[in-house]
C-alpha positions in Angstrom: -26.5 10.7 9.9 -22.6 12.0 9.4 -21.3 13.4 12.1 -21.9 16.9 13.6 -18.9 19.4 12.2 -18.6 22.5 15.2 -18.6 25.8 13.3 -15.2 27.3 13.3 -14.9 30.9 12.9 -12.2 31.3 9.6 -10.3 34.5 12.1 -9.2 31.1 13.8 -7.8 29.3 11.2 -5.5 32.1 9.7 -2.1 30.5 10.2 -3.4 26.8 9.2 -5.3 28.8 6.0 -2.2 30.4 5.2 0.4 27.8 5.7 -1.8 25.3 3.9 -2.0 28.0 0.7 1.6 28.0 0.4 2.0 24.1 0.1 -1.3 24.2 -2.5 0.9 26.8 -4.6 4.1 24.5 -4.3 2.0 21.6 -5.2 0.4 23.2 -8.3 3.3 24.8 -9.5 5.3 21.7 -9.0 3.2 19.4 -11.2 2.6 21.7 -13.5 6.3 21.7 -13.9 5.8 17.3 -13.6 3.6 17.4 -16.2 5.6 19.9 -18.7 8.7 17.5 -18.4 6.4 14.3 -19.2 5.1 15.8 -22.2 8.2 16.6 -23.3 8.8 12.7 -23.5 11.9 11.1 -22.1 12.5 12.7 -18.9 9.6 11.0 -17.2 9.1 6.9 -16.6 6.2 6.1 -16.2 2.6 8.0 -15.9 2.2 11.5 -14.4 -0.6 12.0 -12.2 -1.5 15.0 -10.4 -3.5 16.6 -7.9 -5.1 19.8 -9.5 -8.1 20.5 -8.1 -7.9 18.9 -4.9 -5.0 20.6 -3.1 -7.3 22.1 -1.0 -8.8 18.7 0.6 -5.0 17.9 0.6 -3.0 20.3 2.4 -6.0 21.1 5.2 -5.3 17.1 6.3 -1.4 17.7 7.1 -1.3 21.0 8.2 -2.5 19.6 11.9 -0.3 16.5 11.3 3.5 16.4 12.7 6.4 15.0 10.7 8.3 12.2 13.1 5.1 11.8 15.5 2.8 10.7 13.1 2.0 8.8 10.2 1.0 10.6 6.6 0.1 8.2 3.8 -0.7 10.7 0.9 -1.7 9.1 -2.4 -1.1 9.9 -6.0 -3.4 13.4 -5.7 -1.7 14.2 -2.3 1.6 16.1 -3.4 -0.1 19.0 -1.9 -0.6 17.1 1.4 3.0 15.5 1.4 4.8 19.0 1.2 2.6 20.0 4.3 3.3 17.4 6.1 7.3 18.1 5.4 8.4 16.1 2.7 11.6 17.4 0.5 10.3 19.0 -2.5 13.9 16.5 -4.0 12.3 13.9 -2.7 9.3 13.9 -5.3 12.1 15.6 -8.2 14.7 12.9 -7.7 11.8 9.9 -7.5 10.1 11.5 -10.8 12.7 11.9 -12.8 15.0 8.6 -11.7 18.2 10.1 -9.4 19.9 7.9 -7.6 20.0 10.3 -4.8 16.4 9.9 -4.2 14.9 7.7 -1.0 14.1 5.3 -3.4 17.8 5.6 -5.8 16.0 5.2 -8.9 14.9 1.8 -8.3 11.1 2.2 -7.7 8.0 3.8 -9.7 7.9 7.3 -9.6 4.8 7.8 -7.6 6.3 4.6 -4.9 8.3 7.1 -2.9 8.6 7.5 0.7 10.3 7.4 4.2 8.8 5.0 6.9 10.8 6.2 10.2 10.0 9.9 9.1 6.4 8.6 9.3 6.0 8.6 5.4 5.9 4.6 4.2 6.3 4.6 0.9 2.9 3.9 -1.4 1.9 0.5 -2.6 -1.5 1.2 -4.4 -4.0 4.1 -4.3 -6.4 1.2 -4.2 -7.0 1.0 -0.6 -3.5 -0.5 0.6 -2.7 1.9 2.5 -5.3 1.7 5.0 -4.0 -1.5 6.3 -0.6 -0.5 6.0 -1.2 2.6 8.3 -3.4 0.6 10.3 -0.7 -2.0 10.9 1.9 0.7 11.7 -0.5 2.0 14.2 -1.0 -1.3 15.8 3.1 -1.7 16.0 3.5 1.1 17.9 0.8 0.4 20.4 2.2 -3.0 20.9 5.7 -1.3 21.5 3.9 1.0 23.7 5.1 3.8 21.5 1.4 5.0 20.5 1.4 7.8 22.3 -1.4 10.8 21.1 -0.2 10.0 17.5 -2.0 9.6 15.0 -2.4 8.1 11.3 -3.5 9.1 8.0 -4.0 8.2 4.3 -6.2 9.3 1.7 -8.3 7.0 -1.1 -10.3 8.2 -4.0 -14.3 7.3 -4.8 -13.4 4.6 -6.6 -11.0 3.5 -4.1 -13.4 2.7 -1.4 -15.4 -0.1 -3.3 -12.0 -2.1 -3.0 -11.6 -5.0 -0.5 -8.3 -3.5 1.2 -10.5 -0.6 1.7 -13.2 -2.3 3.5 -10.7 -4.6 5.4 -8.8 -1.9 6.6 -11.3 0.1 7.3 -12.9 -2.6 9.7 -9.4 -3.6 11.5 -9.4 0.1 12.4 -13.0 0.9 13.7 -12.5 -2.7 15.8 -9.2 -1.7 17.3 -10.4 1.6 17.6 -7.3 3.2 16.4 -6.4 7.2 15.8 -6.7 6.8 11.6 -8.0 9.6 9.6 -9.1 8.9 6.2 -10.0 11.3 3.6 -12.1 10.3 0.7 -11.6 12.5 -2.8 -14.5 12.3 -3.8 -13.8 13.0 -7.4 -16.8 12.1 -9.3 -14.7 9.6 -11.4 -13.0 5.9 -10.9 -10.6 6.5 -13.4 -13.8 6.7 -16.1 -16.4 5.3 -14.3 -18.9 7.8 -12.6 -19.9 7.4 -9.0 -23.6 6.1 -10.0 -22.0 3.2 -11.5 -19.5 2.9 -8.4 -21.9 2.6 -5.3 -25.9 2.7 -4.5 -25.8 5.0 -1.2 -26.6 8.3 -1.0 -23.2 9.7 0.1 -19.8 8.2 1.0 -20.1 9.3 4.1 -22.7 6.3 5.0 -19.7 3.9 4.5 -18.5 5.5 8.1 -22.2 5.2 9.8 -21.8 1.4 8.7 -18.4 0.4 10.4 -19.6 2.4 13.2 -17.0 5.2 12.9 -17.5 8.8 13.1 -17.8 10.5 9.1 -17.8 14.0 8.0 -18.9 15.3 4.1 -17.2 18.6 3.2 -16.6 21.1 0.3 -13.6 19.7 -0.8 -12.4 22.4 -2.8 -13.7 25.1 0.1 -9.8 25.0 2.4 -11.9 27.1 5.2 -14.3 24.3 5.7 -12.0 21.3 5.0 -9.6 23.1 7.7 -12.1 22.9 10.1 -13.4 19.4 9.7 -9.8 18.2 9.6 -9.0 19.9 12.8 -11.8 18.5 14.7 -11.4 14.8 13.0 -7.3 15.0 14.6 -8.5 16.2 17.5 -10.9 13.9 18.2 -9.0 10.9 16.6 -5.7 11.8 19.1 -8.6 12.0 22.1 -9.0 8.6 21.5 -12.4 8.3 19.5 -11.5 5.9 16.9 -11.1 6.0 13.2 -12.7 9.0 11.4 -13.7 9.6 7.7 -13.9 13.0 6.1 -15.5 12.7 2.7 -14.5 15.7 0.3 -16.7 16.6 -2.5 -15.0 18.1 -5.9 -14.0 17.7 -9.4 -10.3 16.5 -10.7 -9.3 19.2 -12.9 -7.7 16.9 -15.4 -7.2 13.6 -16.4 -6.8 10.4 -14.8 -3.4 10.9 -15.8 -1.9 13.3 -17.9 -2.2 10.3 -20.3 -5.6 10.6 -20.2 -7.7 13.5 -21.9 -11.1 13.1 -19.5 -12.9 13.1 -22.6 -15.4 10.5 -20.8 -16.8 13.6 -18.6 -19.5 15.6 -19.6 -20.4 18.7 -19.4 -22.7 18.6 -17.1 -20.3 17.1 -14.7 -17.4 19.7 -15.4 -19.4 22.4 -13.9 -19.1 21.0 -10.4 -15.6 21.4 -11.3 -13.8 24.3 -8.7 -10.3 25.4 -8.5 -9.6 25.1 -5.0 -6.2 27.6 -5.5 -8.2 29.6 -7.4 -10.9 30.3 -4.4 -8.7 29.9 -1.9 -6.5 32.8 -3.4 -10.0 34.8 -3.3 -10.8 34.1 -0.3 -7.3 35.8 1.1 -7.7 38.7 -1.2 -11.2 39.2 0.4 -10.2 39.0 4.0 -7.3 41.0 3.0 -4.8 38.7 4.4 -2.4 39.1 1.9 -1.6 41.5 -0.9 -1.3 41.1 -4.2 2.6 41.7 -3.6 2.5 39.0 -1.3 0.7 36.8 -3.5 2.9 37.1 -6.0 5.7 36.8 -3.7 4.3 33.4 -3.0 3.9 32.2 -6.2 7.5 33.3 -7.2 9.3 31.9 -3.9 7.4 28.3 -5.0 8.5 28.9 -9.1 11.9 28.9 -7.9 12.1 26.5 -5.7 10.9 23.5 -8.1 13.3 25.0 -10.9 15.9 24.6 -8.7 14.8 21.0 -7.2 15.0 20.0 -11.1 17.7 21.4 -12.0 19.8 19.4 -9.5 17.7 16.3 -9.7 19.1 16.9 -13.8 22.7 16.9 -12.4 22.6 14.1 -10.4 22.8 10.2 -11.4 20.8 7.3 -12.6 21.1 4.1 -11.0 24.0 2.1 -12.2 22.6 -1.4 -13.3 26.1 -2.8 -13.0 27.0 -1.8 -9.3 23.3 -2.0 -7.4 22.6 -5.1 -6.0 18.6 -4.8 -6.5 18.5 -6.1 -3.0 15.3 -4.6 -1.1 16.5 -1.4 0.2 15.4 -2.0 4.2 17.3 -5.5 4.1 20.4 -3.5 3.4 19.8 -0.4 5.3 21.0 1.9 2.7 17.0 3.9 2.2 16.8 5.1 6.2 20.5 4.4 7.9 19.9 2.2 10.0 21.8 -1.3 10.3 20.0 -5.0 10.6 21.7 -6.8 13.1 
């Protein structure tokens, strides 16, 4: 059986609730803006994918996770989780849209962004990768004796978890018994292919029982609920219990990519689909948290801040094929400052 989730009363969990709304609104408003410019054709390289739906599941992971004491390895759905956990809204402009200002100048895919020593390594693949990565980076430390209470996190999609790197990583971790969080989007789709054509157990969730780690299921698009599974999985992962696997149930409220209509899903499906923003803003307005000022205040403050994260990313250079050295950027120093010896 998953493990036992305490019942958290929501009173609790205002400040997380409310800081992890404004980083959902950010996120939406921000790829909506992605997506716009992609459409347009020519601004974008490469594919657009986004996160709409699931910023919920998201943001309630990296609310409770500290930029520069631990690790966050947030996936191609996870813009909502990266703002939380304190990355630069330029950051994701300047990679999108090719600066050469960006952490990765202009020289990587758009979705391959990120800043190791900050505690944000840049992603390979969404295909499970990253769980060994984060592992590894949590073994370094602990080796360096520079472990500490931190903990690390990454995020993989249904379809994700029937991937070799997936199971590898996950079993290096529950052996070690290191402080890794996983959370599992369970999206009802691998790319087109429905979970009853993805795996034969009843829930995700069993794949924890079997590397004998603790797991967790959740509403994924309820931010109340996730909040207080994520807050108890951090907790108990920094207390030193081992990996531990929170398995979010929802719908991605659009394509694979915005490449890809979703015409594959039927109706049937779409009705489990939720907009997290959408409840979550209810659930404020109920509990009176906010007013509709203030709401509107916080959609406004977020509009503004991605017009003005594109419109300098616009101002600012491409790489120049003629002057870079297309050297890897750590041998050189030149992504995070510091100098090989």
């Amino acid at each position: 059986m998953p493990a036992t989730q305490p019942a958290v009363p929501i009173d609790s969990l205002k400040d997380s609730f409310l800081t992890a709304f404004r980083h959902m609104v950010r996120a939406r408003i921000l790829e909506d803006k992605l997506a716009a410019l992609y459409r347009a054709g020519g601004r974008i390289v490469g594919g657009v994918y986004i996160g709409k739906g699931q910023e919920a599941f998201s943001s309630a992971l990296a609310v409770y996770l500290t930029k520069g004491k631990d690790i966050y390895a947030g996936l191609i759905r996870d813009q909502a989780g990266k703002l939380a956990f304190g990355e630069q809204m330029l950051d994701c402009t300047r990679t999108y849209l090719g600066s050469s200002m960006g952490p990765m100048r202009g020289r990587d895919g758009n979705i391959h962004r990120g800043r190791p020593t900050e505690g944000l390594p840049a992603m390979i693949s969404h295909l499970g990768s990253m769980v060994g990565v984060v592992s590894g980076m949590l073994m370094a430390r602990r080796m360096l004796g520079k472990l500490g209470d931190a903990v690390g996190a990454t995020s993989i999609g249904d379809g994700g978890t029937s991937t070799g790197a997936f199971h590898e990583g996950l079993n290096v971790a529950a052996v070690e018994r290191l402080p890794l969080i996983i959370s599992v989007a369970n999206n009802q789709y691998a790319y087109s292919t429905p979970t009853d054509r993805q795996y034969a157990c009843k829930s995700l969730v069993d794949r924890a029982i079997g590397y004998g780690i603790e797991g967790y299921e959740v509403d994924g698009t309820d931010l109340a609920a996730c909040l207080a599974v994520f807050q108890n999985a951090v907790q108990r992962a920094r207390a030193g219990h081992g990996p531990q696997m929170i398995v979010g149930n929802l719908l991605r409220l659009s394509g694979h990519g915005e490449h890809d209509d979703a015409s594959y899903i039927p109706d049937t499906t779409r009705k489990l689909g939720r907009d997290s923003l959408l409840l979550t803003e209810q659930k404020i307005k109920e509990i009176g948290w906010l007013s509709e000022a203030e709401l509107r205040g916080v959609r406004e403050q977020a509009k503004d801040e991605v017009e003005k994260a594109v419109s300098q990313t616009s101002r600012e250079p491409a790489p120049d094929p003629f002057r870079e050295t297309w050297m890897a950027l750590s041998s050189q120093g030149l992504a995070e400052g510091w100098e090989v010896h």
